[in-house]
Each structure stands twice: as C-alpha cells, then as structure tokens.
C-alpha positions in Angstrom: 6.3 -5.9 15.3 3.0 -5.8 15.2 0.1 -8.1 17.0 -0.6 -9.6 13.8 2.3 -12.1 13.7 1.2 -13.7 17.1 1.0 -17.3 17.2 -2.2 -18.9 15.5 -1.9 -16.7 12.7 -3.8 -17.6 9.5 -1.4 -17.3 7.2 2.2 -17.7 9.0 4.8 -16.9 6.4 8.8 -16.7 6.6 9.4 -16.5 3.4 12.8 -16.3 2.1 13.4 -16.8 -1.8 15.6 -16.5 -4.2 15.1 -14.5 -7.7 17.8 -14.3 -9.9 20.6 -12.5 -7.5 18.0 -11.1 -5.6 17.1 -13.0 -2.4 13.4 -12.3 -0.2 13.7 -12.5 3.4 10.7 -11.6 4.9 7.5 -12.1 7.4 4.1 -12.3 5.8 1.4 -13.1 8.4 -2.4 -12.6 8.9 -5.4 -13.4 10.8 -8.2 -14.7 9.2 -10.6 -12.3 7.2 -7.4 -9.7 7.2 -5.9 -7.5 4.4 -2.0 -7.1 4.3 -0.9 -5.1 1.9 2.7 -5.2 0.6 4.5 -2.2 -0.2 7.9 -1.0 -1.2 9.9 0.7 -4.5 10.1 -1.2 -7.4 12.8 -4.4 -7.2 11.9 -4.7 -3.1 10.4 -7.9 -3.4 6.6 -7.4 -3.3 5.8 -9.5 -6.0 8.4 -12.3 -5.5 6.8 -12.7 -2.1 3.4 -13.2 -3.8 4.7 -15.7 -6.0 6.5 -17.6 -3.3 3.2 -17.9 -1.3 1.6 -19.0 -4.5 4.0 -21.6 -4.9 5.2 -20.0 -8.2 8.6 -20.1 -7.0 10.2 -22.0 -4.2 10.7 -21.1 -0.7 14.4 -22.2 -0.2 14.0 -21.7 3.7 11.4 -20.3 5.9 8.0 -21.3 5.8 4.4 -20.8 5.0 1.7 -22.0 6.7 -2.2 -21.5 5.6 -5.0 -22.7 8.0 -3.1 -24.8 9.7 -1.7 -26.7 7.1 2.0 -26.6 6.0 2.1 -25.6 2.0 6.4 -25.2 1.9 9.0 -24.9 4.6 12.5 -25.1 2.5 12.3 -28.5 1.9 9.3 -29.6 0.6 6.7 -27.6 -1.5 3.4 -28.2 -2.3 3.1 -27.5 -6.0 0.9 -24.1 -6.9 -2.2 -26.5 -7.9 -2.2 -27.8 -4.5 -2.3 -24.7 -2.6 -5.8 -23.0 -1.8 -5.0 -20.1 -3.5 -7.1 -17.4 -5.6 -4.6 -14.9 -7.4 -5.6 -11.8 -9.2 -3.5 -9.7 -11.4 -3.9 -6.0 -13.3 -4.7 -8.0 -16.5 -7.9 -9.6 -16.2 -6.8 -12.7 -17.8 -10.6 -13.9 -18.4 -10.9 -17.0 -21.2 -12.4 -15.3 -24.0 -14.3 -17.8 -25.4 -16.4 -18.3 -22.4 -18.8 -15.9 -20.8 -18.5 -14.5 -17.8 -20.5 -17.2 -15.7 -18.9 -19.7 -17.2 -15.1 -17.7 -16.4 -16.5 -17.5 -12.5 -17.7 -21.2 -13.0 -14.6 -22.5 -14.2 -13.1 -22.3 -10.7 -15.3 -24.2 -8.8 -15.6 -27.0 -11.6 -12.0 -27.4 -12.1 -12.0 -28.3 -7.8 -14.7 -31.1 -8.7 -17.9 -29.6 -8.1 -20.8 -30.3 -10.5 -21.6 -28.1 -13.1 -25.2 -27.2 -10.8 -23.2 -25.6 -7.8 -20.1 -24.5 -9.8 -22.6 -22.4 -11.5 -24.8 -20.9 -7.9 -21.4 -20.2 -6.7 -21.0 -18.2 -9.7 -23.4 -16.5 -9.8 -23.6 -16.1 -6.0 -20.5 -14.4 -6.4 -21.1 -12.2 -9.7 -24.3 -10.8 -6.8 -21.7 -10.1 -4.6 -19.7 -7.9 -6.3 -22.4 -6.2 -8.0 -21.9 -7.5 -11.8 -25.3 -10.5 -11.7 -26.6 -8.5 -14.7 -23.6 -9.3 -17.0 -23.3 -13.4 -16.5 -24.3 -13.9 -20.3 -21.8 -11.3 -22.0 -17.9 -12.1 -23.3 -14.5 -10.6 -21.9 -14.2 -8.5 -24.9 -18.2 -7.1 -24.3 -16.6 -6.1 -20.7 -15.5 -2.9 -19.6 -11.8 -3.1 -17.6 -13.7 -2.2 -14.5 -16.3 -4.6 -15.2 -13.4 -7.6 -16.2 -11.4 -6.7 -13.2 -14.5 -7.6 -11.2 -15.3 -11.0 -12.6 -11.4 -11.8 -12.2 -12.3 -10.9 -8.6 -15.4 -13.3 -9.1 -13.3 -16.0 -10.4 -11.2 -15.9 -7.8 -13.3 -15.4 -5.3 -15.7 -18.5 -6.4 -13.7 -21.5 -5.1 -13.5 -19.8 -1.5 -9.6 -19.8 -1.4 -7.8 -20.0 2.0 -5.4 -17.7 0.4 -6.4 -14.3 -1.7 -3.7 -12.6 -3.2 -4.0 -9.7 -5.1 -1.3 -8.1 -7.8 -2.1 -4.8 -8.4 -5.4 -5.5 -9.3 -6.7 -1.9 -9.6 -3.5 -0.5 -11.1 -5.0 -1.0 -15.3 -8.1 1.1 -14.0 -9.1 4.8 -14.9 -9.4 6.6 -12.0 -13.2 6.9 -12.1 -13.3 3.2 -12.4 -10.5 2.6 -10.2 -12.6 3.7 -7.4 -15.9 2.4 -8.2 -14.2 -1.3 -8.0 -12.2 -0.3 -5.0 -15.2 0.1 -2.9 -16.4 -3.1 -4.2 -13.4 -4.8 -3.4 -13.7 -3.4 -0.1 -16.7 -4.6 0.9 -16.5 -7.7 -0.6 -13.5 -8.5 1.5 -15.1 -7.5 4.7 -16.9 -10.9 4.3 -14.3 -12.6 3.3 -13.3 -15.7 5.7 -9.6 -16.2 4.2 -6.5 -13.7 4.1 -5.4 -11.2 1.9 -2.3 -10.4 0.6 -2.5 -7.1 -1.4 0.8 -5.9 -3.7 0.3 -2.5 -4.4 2.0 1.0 -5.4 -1.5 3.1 -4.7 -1.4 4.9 -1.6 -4.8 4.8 -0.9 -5.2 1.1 -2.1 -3.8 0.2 0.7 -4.7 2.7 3.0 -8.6 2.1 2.2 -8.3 -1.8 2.1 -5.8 -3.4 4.3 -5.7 -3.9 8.1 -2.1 -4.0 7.8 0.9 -2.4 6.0 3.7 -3.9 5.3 6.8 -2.0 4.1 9.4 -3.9 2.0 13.0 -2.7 0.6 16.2 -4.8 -0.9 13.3 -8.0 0.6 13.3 -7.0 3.5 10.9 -5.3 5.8 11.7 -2.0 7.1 8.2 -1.2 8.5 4.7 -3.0 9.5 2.0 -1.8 11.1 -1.8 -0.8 10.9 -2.4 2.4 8.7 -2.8 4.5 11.9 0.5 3.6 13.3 2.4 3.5 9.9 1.1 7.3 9.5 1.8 8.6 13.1 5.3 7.1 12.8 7.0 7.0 9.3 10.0 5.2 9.7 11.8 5.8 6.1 11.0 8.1 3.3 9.5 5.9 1.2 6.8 5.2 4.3 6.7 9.1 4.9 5.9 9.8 0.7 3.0 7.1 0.7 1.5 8.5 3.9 2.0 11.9 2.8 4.3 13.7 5.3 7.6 14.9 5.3 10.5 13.4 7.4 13.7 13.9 8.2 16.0 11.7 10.2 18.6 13.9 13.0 19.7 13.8 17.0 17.5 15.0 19.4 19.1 17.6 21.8 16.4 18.2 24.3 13.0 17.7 25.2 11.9 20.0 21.9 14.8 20.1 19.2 16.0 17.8 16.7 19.5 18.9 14.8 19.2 17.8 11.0 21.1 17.6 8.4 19.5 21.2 7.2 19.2 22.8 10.6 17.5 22.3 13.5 13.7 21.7 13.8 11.2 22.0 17.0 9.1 20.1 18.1 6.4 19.1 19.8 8.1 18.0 23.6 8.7 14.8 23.6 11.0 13.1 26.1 13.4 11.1 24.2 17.2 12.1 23.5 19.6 10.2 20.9 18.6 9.2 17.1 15.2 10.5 16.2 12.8 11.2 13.3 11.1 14.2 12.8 7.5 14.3 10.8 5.2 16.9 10.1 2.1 17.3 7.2 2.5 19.0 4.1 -0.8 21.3 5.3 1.1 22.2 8.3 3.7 24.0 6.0 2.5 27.8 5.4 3.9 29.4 2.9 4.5 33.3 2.3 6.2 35.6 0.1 8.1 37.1 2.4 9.8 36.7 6.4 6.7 36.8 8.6 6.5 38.9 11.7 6.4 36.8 14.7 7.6 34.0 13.2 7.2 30.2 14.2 10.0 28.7 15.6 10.5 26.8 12.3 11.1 29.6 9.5 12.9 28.5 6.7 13.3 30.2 3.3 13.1 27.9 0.7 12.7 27.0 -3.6 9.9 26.1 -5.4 11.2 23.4 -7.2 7.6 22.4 -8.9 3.8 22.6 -8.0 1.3 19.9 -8.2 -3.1 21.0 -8.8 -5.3 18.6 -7.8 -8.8 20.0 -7.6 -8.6 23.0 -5.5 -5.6 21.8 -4.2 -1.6 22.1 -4.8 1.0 20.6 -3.2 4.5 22.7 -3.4 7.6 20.7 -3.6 10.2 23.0 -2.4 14.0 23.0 -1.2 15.6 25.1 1.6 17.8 27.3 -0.1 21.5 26.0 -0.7 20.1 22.5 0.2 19.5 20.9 -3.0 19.8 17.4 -1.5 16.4 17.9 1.0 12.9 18.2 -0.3 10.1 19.3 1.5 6.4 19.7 0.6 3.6 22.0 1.6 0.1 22.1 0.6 -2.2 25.1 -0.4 -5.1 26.0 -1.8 -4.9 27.1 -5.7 -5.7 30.1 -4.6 -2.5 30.5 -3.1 -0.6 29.2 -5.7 -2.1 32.4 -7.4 -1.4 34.9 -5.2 1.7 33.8 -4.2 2.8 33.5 -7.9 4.3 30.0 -6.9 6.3 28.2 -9.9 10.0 26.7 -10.2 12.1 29.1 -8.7 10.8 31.4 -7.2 12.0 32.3 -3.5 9.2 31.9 -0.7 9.0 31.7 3.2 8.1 28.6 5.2 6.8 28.0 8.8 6.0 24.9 10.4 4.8 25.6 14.2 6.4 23.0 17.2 2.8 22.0 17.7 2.6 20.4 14.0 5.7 18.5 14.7 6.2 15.5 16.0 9.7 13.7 17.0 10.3 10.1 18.4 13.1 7.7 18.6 14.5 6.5 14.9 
C-alpha cells in the first residue's frame, strides 16, 4: 500500500458501491495538490468510483471524506450539489448559447459570487490554461482542444476541493491530445485540491498522476507511484500499460524462474516461492536464425503481427507451440526490413539475465 493512504489524507475514500450486479470495493485516497489516476479494463469500476465520489450514485458502505469534511459514509450522503466537486468528461459539455467567459463564469456565479469576480476568476483561469484570447467566441467557434480546455476552465473556476477527471483527453487527435496534456499538466501542478484521473491512455497517466491506481472486477489489484508500478508489474494488464512483458512462475534459485513456457533467468535475486518475471520489449533481440553464443534466454518464437510507430516497431510474437503466451520485442524499422518480419514467419529471441528482473508474486 502505498504512503499515500496515511492518515490525514485529503481525500480519504472507501468506497464501495453498487451498479447494477456489479459492486465497487475500493480505496481512493490523496494528498492535497495530488493526481491519482484510476486504471483498469473496461467494466473494473473506474468510472463508477468517479461517480460515487461525485455523489452520482450512493456509497452503500465505506466512506469518503474531502478536506476534512464527511461528504457519505453508507448512511448518509451529501447530495452531488453539495459536494465541492469540479468534473470533467471527454465531451466538452460547454452551454452553447453562452460564450466561453460566460461558460467559465457560470461556475463561480452559480456558488453565489457576483457577476464582477465570477467573471476575474474566469478569466483568471482561461490565462491559466492558455486560452484568454478566446473569452468572446461560442462552443461551436471552438476547436475540441480548445473546448476541452474551457471545460477544464469551468471546472477549475470555482476552486473545487475535489477534481475529477473522465477521460478528458480521450475525444482529442493526437496532436491536440498532447498540446492540452501539457496544459493540463501544468495547470495541475498549482492546483491546491486532489485529483482523480479515469483514464485508458498510458501515458495520461504516466505524465500526469503522482499515483496509479490499478482496478479489476472493483477491486484494486495494484497502487503505487509510476516508478514503482513499472519496476514491479503485478498483473498483465499493469505490465501492457507500462510496456513490459511478464510472466508469473516459481522461483528455483537465486537466478531461475520455471514458467509456464520454460524456464527464464534472471537477474539474482534472493527470493524462492511464487514470483513474477519482467523484462522490456527493447531488451528482446531478435534474429533470423540460433545465435552463436547464445544468452541464457534463447527462445524461437512466431511473429504473430508488427506494430510501426515512427522508426520504431514493436513485434508481437509467440514461442513456438505456445499459442497461449505472447511476448513483445521492439526494433528499429530497419530491422523489421531486414529481418523480413511479418505474421508467421519463424525468428530467434534472446533476452540476457541482466535485462531480467524477478521478485516475489
């Protein structure tokens, strides 16, 4: 568990809640001026924990405290309206009959502030996040990137003691997506409540949270900062968003972890028992036939499809006769080329010890 869920938290959340026949259980805590960002497969409960902190549905045990104050604990609720809380979704949701000062105004008016301030905030905020020049245009004169922003603005405008964020970036192009990310980003870094991020994006939450938090069937099954998460995937869904291959298997020594595909070695670690086994895609060399002199870990393996990304590929492959394991490598497009790599074709692949590391499942 990680240091974040220590007493005096900001937001201290237990939040179990029921959807249909799917019931949340799960921790949701942060410090003030912290990111958490919630992660998991579709139908893990991400967004049901959102809207049971925003008081969209009701916590039927648990609790969730903000600041200091209690906003639900099983059996009493504080409606949505009451709770201090700014939420932003992947559609924009702007009023379109207003312009976008009076969108980012609306916040602050509607918590009784007088149409003078509601509108410095406003545009105080539009400043922040880098869209002051477009306070006099419409929603529909608004690029997405530029909307998503004054949603953010909106938001942002009545100073909640609770952000929460629902994919905001996920309606983006790439180009855009980006550009608001780093906004995002910075804005939050002066941002004196917490943040609770839903998101699919890898690098979403690898770029803006302080802490990750892993959800499957509602519950967690993994939390920590983004260092830790990626030194120590603890289930395949972790390992795919931070990019590295895993395998779960028993440790027989101080360097060799039996699989269900074979035995791998690694790095020497000193633990025995249940273990995982992790290693980068980039650590994965690939070659068109058995290498002289090779690494420990040799394995012959299918090319069950290639990804290009710039001047990059990464290989999705299968040991042969395996067809129940995936592994990935990653290579230049220049190997892809000369290796001739495409489904089904037979290739060599070696992982040295040194690239691997092992520790307790």
């Amino acid at each position: 568990m990680s240091d974040v869920l220590s007493e005096g938290a900001y937001l201290d959340g237990h939040v179990v809640a029921d959807r249909g026949a799917f019931t949340l259980d799960a921790e949701v805590c942060a410090r003030a001026g912290q990111v958490v960002a919630l992660l998991g497969p579709n139908g893990s409960g991400k967004t049901t924990a959102l809207h049971a902190l925003a008081g969209l549905i009701p916590v039927r045990d648990g609790h969730v405290r903000v600041a200091g104050q209690q906003w639900a604990d099983g059996r009493r609720q504080r409606e949505a309206s009451e709770r201090h809380t700014g939420l932003v979704v992947a559609d924009h949701l702007l009023f379109p009959h207003l312009t976008v000062l009076a969108n980012v105004a609306f916040g602050p008016r509607s918590r009784g502030q007088s149409r003078a301030s509601a509108t410095a905030r406003a545009r105080a905020e539009l400043a922040a996040l880098g869209i002051a020049d477009f306070a006099d245009r419409r929603p529909r004169e608004l690029s997405n990137g530029q909307a998503q922003r004054v949603a953010l603005a909106r938001a942002l405008a009545t100073d909640p003691a609770l952000l929460l964020l629902d994919e905001p970036l996920a309606a983006l192009d790439p180009d855009t997506r980006s550009l608001v990310r780093a906004t995002l980003h910075h804005r939050l870094a002066s941002f004196a409540g917490a943040t609770v991020l839903v998101t699919h994006d890898p690098l979403d939450a690898l770029t803006l949270a302080d802490e990750l938090v892993f959800l499957d069937a509602g519950r967690v099954v993994q939390q920590g900062t983004p260092a830790e998460v990626i030194a120590r995937p603890r289930t395949p869904y972790v390992a795919q968003v931070v990019g590295l291959n895993l395998y779960a298997g028993h440790a027989l020594d101080g360097t060799t972890v039996q699989t269900s595909w074979g035995r791998v070695v690694a790095a020497p670690h000193e633990h025995r028992g249940e273990s995982w086994v992790a290693f980068a895609p980039s650590a994965v060399a690939l070659y068109p036939a058995r290498p002289e002199g090779s690494p420990r870990n040799t394995w012959e393996l299918l090319v069950v499809g290639v990804e290009v990304a710039g001047q990059r590929a990464r290989v999705h492959l299968q040991p042969l006769g395996m067809p129940g394991v995936s592994l990935a490598s990653e290579v230049t497009v220049a190997s892809v080329v000369a290796l001739g790599l495409a489904p089904g074709v037979r290739v060599w692949g070696t992982v040295k010890a040194a690239e691997v590391t092992a520790y307790p499942a």
